[in-house]
py3Dmol code that shows the C-alpha trace and the ligand (Angstrom):
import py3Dmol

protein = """\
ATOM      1  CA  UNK A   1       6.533  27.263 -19.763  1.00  0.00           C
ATOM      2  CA  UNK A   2       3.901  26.077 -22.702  1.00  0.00           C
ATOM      3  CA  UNK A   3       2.370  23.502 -20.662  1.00  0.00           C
ATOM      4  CA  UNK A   4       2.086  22.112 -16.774  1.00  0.00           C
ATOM      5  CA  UNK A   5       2.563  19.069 -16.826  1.00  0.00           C
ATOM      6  CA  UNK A   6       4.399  17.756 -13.376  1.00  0.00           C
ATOM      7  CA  UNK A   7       6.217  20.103 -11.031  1.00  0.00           C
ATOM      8  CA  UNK A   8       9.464  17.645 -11.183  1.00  0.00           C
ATOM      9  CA  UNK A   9      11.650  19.042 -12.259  1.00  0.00           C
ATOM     10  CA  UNK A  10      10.409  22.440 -12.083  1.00  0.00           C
ATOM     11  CA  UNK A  11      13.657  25.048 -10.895  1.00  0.00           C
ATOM     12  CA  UNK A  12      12.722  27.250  -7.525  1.00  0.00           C
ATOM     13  CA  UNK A  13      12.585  29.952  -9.969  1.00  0.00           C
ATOM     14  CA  UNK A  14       9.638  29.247 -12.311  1.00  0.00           C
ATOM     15  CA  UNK A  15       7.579  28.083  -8.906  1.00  0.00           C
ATOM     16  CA  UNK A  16       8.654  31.282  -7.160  1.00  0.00           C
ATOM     17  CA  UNK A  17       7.547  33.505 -10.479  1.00  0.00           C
ATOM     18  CA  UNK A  18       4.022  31.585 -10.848  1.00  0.00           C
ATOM     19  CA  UNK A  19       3.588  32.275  -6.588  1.00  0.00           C
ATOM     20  CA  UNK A  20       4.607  35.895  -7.197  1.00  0.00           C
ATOM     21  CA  UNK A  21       2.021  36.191 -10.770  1.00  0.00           C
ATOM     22  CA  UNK A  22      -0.856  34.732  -8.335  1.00  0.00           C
ATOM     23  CA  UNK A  23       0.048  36.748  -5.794  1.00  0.00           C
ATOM     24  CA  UNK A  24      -0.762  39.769  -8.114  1.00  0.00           C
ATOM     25  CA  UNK A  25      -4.260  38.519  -8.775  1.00  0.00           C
ATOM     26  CA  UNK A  26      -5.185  38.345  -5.488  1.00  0.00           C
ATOM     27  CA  UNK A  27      -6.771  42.084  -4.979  1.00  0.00           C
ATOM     28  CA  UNK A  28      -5.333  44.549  -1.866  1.00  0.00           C
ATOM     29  CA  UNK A  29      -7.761  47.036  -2.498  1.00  0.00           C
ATOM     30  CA  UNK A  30     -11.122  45.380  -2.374  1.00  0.00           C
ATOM     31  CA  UNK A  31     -11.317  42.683   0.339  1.00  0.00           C
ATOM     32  CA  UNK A  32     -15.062  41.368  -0.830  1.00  0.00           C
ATOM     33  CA  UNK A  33     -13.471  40.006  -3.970  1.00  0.00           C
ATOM     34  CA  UNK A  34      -9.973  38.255  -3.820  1.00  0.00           C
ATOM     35  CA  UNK A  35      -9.051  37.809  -7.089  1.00  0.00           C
ATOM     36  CA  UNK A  36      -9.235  41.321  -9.714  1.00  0.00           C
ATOM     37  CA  UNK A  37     -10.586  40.378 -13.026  1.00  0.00           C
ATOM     38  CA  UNK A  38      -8.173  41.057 -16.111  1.00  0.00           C
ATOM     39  CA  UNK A  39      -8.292  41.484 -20.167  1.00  0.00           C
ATOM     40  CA  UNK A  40      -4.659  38.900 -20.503  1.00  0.00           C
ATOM     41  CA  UNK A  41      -6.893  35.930 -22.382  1.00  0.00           C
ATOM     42  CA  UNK A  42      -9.551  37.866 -23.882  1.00  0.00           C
ATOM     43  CA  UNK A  43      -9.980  35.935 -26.927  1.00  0.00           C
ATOM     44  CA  UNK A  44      -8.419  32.800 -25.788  1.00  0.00           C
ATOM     45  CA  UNK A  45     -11.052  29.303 -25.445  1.00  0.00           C
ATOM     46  CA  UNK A  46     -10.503  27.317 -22.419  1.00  0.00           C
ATOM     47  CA  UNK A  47     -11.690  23.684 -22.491  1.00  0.00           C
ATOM     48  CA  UNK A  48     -12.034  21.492 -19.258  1.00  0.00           C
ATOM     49  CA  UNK A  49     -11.797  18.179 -20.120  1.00  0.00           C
ATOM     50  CA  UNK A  50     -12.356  16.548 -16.771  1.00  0.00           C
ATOM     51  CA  UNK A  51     -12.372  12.894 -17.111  1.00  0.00           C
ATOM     52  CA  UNK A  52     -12.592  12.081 -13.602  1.00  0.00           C
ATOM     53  CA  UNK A  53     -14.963  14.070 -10.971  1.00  0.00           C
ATOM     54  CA  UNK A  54     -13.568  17.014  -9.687  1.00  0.00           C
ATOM     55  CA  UNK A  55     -15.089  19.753  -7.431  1.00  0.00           C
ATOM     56  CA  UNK A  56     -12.691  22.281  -6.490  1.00  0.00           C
ATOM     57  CA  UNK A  57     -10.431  21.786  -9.241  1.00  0.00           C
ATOM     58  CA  UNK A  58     -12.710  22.109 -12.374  1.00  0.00           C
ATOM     59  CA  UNK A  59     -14.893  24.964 -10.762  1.00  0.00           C
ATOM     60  CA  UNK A  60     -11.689  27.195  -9.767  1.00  0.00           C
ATOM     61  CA  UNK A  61     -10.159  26.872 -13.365  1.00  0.00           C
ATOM     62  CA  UNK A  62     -13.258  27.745 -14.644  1.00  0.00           C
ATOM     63  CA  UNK A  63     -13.726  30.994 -12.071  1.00  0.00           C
ATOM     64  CA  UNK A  64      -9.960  31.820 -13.301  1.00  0.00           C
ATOM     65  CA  UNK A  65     -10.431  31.617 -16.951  1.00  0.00           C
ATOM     66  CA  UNK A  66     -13.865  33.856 -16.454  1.00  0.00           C
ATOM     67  CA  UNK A  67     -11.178  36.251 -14.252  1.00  0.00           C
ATOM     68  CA  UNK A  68      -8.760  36.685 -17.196  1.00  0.00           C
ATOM     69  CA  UNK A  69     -11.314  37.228 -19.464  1.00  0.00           C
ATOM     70  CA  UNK A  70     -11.217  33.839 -20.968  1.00  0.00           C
ATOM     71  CA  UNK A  71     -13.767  32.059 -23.485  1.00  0.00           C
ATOM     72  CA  UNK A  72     -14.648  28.895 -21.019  1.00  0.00           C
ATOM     73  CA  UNK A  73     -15.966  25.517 -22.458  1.00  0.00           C
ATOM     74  CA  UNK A  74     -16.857  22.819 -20.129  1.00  0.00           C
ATOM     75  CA  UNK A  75     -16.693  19.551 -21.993  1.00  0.00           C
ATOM     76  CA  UNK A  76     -19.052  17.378 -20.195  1.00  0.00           C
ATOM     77  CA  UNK A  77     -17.570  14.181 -20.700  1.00  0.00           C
ATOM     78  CA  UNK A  78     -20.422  11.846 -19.688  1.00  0.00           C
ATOM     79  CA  UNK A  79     -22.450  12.928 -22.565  1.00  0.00           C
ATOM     80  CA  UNK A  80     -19.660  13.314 -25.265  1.00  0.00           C
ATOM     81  CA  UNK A  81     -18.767  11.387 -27.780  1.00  0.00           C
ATOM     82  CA  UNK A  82     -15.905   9.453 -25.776  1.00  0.00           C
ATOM     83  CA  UNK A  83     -19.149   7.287 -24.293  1.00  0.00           C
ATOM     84  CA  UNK A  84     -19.401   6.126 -28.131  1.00  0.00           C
ATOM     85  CA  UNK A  85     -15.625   4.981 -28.702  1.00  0.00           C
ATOM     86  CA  UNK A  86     -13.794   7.998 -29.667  1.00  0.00           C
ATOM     87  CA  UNK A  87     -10.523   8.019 -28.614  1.00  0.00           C
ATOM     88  CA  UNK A  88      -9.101  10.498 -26.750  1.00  0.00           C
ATOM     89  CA  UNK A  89      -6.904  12.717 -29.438  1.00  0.00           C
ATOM     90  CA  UNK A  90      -9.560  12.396 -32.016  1.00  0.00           C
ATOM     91  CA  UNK A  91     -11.404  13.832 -29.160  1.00  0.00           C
ATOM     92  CA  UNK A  92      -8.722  16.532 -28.764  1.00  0.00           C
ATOM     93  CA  UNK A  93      -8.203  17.305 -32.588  1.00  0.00           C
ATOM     94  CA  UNK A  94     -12.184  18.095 -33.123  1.00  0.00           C
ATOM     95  CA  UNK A  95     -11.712  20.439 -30.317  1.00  0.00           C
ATOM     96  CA  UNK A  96      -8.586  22.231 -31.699  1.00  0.00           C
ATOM     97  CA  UNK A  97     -10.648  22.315 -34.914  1.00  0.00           C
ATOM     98  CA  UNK A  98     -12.952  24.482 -32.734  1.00  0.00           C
ATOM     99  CA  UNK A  99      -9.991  26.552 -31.726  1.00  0.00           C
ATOM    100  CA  UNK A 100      -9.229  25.950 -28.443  1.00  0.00           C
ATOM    101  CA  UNK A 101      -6.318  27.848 -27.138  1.00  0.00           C
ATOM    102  CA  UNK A 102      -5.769  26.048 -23.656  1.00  0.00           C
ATOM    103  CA  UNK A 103      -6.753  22.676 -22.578  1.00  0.00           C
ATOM    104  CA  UNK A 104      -7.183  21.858 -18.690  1.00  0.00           C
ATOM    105  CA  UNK A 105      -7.148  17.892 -18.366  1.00  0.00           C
ATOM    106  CA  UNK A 106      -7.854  15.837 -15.785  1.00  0.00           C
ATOM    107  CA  UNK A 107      -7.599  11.972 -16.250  1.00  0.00           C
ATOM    108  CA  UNK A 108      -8.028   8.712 -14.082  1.00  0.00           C
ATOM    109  CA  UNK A 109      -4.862   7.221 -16.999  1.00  0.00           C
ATOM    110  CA  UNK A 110      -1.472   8.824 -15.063  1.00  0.00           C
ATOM    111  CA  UNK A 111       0.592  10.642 -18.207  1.00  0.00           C
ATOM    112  CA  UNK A 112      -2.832  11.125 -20.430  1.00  0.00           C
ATOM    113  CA  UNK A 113      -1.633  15.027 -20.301  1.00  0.00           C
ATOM    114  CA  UNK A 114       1.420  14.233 -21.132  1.00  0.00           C
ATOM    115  CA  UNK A 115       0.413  12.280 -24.304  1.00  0.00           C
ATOM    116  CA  UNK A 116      -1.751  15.303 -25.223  1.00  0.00           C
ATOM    117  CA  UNK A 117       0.447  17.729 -24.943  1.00  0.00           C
ATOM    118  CA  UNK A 118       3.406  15.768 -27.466  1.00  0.00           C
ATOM    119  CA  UNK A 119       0.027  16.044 -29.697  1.00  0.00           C
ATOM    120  CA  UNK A 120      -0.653  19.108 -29.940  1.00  0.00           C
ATOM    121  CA  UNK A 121       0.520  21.782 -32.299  1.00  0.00           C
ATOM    122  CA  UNK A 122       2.672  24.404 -30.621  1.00  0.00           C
ATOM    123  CA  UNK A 123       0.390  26.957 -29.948  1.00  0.00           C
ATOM    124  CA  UNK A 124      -2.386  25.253 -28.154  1.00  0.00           C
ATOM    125  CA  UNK A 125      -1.246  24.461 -24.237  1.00  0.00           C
ATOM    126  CA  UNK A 126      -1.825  21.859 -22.393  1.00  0.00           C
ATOM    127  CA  UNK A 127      -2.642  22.240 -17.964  1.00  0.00           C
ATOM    128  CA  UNK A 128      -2.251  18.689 -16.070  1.00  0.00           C
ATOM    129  CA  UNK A 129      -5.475  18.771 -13.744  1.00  0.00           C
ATOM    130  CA  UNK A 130      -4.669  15.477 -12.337  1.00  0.00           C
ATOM    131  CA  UNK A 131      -3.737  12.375 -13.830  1.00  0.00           C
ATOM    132  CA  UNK A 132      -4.000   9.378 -12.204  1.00  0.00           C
ATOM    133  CA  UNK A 133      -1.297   8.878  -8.753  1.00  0.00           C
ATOM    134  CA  UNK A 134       0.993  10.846 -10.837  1.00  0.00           C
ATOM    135  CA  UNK A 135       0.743  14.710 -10.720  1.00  0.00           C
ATOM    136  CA  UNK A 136      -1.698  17.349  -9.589  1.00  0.00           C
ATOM    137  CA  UNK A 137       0.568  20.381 -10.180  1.00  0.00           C
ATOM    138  CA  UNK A 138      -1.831  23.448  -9.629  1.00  0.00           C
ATOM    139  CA  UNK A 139      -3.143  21.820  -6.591  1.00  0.00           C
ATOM    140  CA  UNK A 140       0.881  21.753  -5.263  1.00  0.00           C
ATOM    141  CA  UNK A 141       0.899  25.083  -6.325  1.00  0.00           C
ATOM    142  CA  UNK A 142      -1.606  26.507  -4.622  1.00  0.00           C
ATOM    143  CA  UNK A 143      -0.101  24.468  -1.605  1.00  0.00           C
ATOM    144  CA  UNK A 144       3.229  26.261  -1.832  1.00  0.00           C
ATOM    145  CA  UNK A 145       1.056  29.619  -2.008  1.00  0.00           C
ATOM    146  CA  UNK A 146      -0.922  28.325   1.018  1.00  0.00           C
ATOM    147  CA  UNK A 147       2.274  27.579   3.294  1.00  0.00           C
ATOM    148  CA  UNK A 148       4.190  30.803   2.148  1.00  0.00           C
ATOM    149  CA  UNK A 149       1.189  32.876   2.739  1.00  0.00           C
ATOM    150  CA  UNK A 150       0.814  31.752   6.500  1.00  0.00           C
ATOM    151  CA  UNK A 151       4.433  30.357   7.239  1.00  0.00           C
ATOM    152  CA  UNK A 152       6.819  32.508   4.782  1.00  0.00           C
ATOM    153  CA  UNK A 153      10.282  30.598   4.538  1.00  0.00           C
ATOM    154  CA  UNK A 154      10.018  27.089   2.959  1.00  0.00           C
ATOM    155  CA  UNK A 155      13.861  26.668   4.427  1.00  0.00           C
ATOM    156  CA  UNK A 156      12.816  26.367   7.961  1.00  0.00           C
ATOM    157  CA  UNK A 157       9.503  24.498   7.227  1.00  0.00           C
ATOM    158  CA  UNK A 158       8.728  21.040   8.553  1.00  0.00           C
ATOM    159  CA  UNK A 159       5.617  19.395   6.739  1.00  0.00           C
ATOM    160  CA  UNK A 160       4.053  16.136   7.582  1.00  0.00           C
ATOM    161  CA  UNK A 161       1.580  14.977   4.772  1.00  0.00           C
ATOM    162  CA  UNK A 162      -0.207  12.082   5.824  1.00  0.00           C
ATOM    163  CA  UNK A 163      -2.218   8.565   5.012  1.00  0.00           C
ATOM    164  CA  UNK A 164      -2.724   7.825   1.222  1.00  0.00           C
ATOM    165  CA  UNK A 165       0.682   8.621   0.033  1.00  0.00           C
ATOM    166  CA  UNK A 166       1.292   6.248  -2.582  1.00  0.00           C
ATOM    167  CA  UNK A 167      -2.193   6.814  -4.426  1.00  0.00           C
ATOM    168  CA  UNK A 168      -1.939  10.597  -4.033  1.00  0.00           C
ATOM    169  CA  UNK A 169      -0.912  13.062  -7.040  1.00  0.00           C
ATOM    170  CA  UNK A 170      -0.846  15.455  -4.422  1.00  0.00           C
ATOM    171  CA  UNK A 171       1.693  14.145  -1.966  1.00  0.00           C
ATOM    172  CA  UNK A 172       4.020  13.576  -5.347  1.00  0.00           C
ATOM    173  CA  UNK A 173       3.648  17.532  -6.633  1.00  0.00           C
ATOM    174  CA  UNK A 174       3.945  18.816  -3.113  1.00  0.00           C
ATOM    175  CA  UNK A 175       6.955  16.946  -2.395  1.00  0.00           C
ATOM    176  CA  UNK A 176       8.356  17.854  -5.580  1.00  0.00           C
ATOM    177  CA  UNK A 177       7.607  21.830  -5.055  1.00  0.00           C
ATOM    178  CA  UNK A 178       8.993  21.886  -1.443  1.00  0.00           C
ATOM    179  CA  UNK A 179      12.111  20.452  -2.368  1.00  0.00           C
ATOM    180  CA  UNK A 180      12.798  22.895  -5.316  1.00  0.00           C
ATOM    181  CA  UNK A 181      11.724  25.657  -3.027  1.00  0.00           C
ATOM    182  CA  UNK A 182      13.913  24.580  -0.302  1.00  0.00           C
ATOM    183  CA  UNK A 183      12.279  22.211   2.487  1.00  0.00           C
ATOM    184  CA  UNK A 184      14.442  19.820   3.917  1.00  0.00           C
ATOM    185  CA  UNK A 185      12.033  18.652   6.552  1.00  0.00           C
ATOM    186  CA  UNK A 186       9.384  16.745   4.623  1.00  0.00           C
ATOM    187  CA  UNK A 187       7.924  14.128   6.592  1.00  0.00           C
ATOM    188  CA  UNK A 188       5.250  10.997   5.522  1.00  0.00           C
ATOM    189  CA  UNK A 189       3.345   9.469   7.640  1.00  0.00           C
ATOM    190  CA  UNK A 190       1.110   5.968   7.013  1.00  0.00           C
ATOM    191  CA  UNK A 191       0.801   2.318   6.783  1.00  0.00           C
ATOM    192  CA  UNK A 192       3.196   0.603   5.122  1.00  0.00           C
ATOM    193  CA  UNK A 193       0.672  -0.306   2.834  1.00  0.00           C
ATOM    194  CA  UNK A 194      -0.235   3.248   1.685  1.00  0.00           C
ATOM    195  CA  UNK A 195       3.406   4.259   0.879  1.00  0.00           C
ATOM    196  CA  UNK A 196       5.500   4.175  -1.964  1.00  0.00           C
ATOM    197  CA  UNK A 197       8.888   2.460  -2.076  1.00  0.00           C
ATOM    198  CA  UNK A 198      10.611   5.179  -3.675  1.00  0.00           C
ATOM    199  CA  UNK A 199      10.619   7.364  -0.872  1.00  0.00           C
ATOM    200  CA  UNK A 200      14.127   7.503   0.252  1.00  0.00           C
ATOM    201  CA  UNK A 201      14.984   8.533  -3.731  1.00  0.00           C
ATOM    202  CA  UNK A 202      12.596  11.458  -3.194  1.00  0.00           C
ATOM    203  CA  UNK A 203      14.497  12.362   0.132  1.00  0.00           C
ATOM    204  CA  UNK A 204      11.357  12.770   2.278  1.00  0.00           C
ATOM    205  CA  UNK A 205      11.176  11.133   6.301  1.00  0.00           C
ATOM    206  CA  UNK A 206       8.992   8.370   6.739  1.00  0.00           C
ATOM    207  CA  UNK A 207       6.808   7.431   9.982  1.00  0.00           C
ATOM    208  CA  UNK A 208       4.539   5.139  10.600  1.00  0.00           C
ATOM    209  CA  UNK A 209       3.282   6.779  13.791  1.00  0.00           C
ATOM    210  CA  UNK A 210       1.845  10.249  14.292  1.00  0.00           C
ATOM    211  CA  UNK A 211       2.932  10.313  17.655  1.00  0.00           C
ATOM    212  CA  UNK A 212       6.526  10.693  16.346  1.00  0.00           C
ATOM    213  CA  UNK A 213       5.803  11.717  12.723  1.00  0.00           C
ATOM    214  CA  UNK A 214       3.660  15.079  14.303  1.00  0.00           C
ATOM    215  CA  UNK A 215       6.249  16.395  16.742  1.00  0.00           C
ATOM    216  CA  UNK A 216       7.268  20.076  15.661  1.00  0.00           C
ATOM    217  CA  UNK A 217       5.916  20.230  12.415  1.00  0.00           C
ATOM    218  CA  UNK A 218       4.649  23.704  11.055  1.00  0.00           C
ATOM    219  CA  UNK A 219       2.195  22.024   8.532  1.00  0.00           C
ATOM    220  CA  UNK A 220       0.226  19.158   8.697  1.00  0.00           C
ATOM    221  CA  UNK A 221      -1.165  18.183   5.278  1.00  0.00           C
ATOM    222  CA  UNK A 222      -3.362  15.186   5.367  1.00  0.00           C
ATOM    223  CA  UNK A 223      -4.835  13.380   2.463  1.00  0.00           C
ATOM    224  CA  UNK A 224      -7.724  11.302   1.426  1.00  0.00           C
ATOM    225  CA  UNK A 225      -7.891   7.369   1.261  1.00  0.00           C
ATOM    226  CA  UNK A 226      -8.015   7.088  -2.511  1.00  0.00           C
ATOM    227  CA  UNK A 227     -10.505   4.138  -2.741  1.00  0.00           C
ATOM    228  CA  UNK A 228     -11.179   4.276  -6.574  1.00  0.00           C
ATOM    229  CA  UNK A 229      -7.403   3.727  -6.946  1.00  0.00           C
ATOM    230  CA  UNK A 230      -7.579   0.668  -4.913  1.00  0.00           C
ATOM    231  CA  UNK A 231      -7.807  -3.141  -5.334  1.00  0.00           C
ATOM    232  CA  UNK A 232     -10.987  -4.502  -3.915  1.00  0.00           C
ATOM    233  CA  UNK A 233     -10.780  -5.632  -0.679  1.00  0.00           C
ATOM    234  CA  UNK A 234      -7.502  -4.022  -0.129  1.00  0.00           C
ATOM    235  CA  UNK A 235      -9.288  -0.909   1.009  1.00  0.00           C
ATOM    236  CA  UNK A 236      -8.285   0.066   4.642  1.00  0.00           C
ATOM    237  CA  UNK A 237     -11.180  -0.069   6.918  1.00  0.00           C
ATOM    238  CA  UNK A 238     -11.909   3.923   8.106  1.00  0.00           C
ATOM    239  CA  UNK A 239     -12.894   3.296  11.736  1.00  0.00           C
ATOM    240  CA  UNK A 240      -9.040   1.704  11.663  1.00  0.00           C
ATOM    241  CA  UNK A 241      -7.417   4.215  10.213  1.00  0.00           C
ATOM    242  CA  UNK A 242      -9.056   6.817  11.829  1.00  0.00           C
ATOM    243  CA  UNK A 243      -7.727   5.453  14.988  1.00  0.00           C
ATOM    244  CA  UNK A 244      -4.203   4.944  13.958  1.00  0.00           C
ATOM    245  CA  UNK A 245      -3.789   7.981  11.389  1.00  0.00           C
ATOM    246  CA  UNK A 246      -6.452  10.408  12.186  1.00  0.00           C
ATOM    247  CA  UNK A 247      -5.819  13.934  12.807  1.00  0.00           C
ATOM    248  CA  UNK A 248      -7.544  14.259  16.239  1.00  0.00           C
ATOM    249  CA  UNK A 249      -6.796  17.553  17.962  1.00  0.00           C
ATOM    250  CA  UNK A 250      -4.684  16.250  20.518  1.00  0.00           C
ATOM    251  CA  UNK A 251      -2.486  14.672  17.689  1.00  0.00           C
ATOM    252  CA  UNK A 252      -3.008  18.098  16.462  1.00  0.00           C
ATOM    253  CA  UNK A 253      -1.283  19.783  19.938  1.00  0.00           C
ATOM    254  CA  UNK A 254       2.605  17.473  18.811  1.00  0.00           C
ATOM    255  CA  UNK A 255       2.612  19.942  16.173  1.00  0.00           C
ATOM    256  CA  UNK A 256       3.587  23.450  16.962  1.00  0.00           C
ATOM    257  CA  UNK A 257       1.172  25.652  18.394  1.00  0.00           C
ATOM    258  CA  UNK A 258       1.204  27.630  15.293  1.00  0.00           C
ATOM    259  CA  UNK A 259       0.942  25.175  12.924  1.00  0.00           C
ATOM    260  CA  UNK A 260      -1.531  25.582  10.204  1.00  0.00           C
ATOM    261  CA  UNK A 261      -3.584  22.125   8.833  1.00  0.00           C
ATOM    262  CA  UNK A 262      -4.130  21.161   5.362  1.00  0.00           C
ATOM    263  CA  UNK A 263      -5.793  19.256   2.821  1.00  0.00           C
ATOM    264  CA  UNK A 264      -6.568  19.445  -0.695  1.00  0.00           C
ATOM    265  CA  UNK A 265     -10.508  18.319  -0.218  1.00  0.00           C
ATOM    266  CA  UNK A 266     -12.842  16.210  -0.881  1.00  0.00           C
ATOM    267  CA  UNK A 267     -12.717  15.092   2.953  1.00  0.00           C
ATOM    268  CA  UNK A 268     -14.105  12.312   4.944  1.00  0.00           C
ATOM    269  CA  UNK A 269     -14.522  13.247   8.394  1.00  0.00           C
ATOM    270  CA  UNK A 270     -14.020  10.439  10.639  1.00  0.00           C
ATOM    271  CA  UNK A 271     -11.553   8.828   8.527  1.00  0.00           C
ATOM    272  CA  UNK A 272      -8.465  10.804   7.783  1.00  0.00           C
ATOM    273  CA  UNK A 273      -9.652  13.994   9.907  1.00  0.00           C
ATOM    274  CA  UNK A 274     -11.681  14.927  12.661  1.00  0.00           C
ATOM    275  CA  UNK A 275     -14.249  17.560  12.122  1.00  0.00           C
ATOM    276  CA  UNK A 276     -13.044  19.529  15.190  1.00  0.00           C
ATOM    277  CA  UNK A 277      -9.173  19.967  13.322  1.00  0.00           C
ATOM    278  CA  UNK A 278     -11.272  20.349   9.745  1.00  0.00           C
ATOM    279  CA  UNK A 279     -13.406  23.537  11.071  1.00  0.00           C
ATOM    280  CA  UNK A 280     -11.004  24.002  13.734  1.00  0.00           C
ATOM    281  CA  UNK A 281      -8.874  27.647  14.363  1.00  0.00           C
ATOM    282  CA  UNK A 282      -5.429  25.926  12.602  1.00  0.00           C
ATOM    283  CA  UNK A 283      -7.377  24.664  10.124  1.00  0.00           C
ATOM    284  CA  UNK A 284      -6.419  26.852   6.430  1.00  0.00           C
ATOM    285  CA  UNK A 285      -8.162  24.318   4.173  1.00  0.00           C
ATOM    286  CA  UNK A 286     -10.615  26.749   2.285  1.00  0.00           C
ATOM    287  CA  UNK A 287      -8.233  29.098   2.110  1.00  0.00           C
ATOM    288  CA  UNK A 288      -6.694  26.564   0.038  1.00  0.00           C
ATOM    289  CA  UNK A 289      -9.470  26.875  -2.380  1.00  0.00           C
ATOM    290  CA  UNK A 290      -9.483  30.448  -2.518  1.00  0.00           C
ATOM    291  CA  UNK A 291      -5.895  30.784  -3.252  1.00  0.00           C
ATOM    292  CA  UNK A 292      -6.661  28.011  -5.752  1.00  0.00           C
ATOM    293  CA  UNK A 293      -8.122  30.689  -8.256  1.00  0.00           C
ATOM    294  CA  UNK A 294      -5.502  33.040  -8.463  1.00  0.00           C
ATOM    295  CA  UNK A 295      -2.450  30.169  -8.815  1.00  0.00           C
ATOM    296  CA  UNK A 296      -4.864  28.820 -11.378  1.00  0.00           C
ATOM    297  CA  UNK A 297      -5.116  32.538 -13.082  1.00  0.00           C
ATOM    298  CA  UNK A 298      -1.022  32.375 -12.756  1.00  0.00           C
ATOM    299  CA  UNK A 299      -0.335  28.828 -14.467  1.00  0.00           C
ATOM    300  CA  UNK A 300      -2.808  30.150 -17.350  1.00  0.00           C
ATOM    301  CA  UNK A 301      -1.876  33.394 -18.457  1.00  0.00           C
ATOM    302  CA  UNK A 302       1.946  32.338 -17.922  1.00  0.00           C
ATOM    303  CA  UNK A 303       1.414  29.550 -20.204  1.00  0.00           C
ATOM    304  CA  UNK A 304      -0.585  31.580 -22.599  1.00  0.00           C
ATOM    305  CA  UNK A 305       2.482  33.683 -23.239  1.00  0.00           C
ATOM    306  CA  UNK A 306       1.339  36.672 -20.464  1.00  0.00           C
TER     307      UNK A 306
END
"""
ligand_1 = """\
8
CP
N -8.175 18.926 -4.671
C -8.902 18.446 -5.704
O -8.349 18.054 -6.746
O -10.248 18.449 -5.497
P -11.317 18.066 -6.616
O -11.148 16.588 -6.885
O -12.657 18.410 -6.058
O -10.975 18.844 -7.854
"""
view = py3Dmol.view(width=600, height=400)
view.addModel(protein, "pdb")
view.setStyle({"model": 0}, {"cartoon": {"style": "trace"}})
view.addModel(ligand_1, "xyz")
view.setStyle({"model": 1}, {"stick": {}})
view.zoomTo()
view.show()
């Protein structure tokens, strides 16, 4: 693997070998500190090029580049040259001519990775932080490290990811890893409105109740109205969707009792989730973030050559 571009197309082995190379930097031995730092990119420059806000995302590469001993370089984007007209692979050439060894892009244009990484020379690698509705691979990752931490065998899983499918990079990744890892319950649940019609190609269930889309599943995964992505005045209304696609905890109780809750942040309360499910006992969404930095380690030294 030289870059990450898109988990299609990704074979159950490579995902199953980065979950096993993250699983390695999570620490047994000292519980106060999850993830062991390591020498593998001493020497190496990582830049974040984050071209769209990102909280979790940007701050956990950066934690995992510090972890394997990584050079880190945040570009900050709104005071760069790109606010004067550069373009965006002059952009990446001056920063190759600074050596950069790894670049971690995120990017409101879907494919912008992609057209880096056919750019650059072959040792410099290229990490898709999220482009557009089209991929968000690490955050699937960590996803698939998330649900085989608490829930084991991907073959027996049901997951229901719900609301903003067919804006969401997330949905697309996840749905992508669980099928090459074996899922063959994936359930969506929405408005009409909010899916995409290629659905049936990507062999996933489609609801548009949770009533029925809920019942039995061992993961709910629910997702964030993506109103940047949106036409104006096409924008669903939250009060509205709340009520119809909310994850109250007694939409909660359809699922199994065990069933663990998910979502890759940021959240609005109210609208997609209730606080009592978000802080609730089932709830495994920060543990999301934590896992977040070793996956992230994983995809960067693997990558890197390590
Ligand atoms: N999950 C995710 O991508 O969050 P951020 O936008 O905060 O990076």
């Amino acid at each position: 693997l030289t870059h990450l571009l898109t988990l299609e197309g990704l074979l159950k082995e490579q995902i199953v070998h980065i979950l096993d190379t993250a699983q390695q930097f999570v620490s047994v031995t000292d519980p106060a500190r999850e993830v062991k730092k390591v020498p593998l990119l001493r020497g190496k420059s990582v830049f974040n090029l984050f071209f769209e806000n990102s909280t979790r995302t940007r701050t956990t590469f950066e934690i995992a580049a510090k972890r394997l001993s990584a050079d880190v370089i945040n570009l900050d984007i709104s005071t760069s040259s790109t606010a004067k007209g550069e373009s965006l692979i002059d952009t990446i050439d001056n920063l190759i001519a600074m050596q950069a060894d790894i670049f971690v892009v995120r990017h409101s244009v879907s494919r912008a990775p992609i057209e880096i990484a056919n750019h650059v020379p072959p040792y410099v690698h290229v990490i898709n932080a999220g482009d557009g509705s089209h991929q968000h691979p690490t955050q699937g990752l960590l996803d698939m490290y998330t649900m085989r931490h608490f829930k084991q065998d991907f073959t027996k899983l049901k997951v229901a990811i719900v609301g903003d499918i067919v804006h969401s990079r997330v949905a697309k990744s996840n749905i992508h890893a669980l099928t090459a890892l074996g899922c063959t319950d994936i359930r969506v649940i929405g408005p009409e409105s909010l899916l995409p019609n290629d659905l049936d190609m990507l062999g996933v269930k489609v609801f548009h109740s949770m009533e029925e889309g809920l019942r039995g599943v061992d993961v709910v995964m629910t997702l964030r109205i993506q109103k940047e992505r949106m036409e104006a005045g096409k924008v669903p209304e939250g009060a509205a969707f709340f009520a119809q696609f909310g994850l109250t905890p007694e939409r909660l109780a359809l699922a199994k009792p065990d069933a663990i809750v998910m979502h890759p942040g940021p959240m609005n309360r109210g609208v997609e989730i209730d606080s009592k499910v978000a802080d609730g006992a089932q709830s495994v969404i920060l543990k999301q973030v934590t896992f977040g930095i070793a996956v992230r380690m994983a995809v960067m030294s693997i990558v890197a050559g390590n």
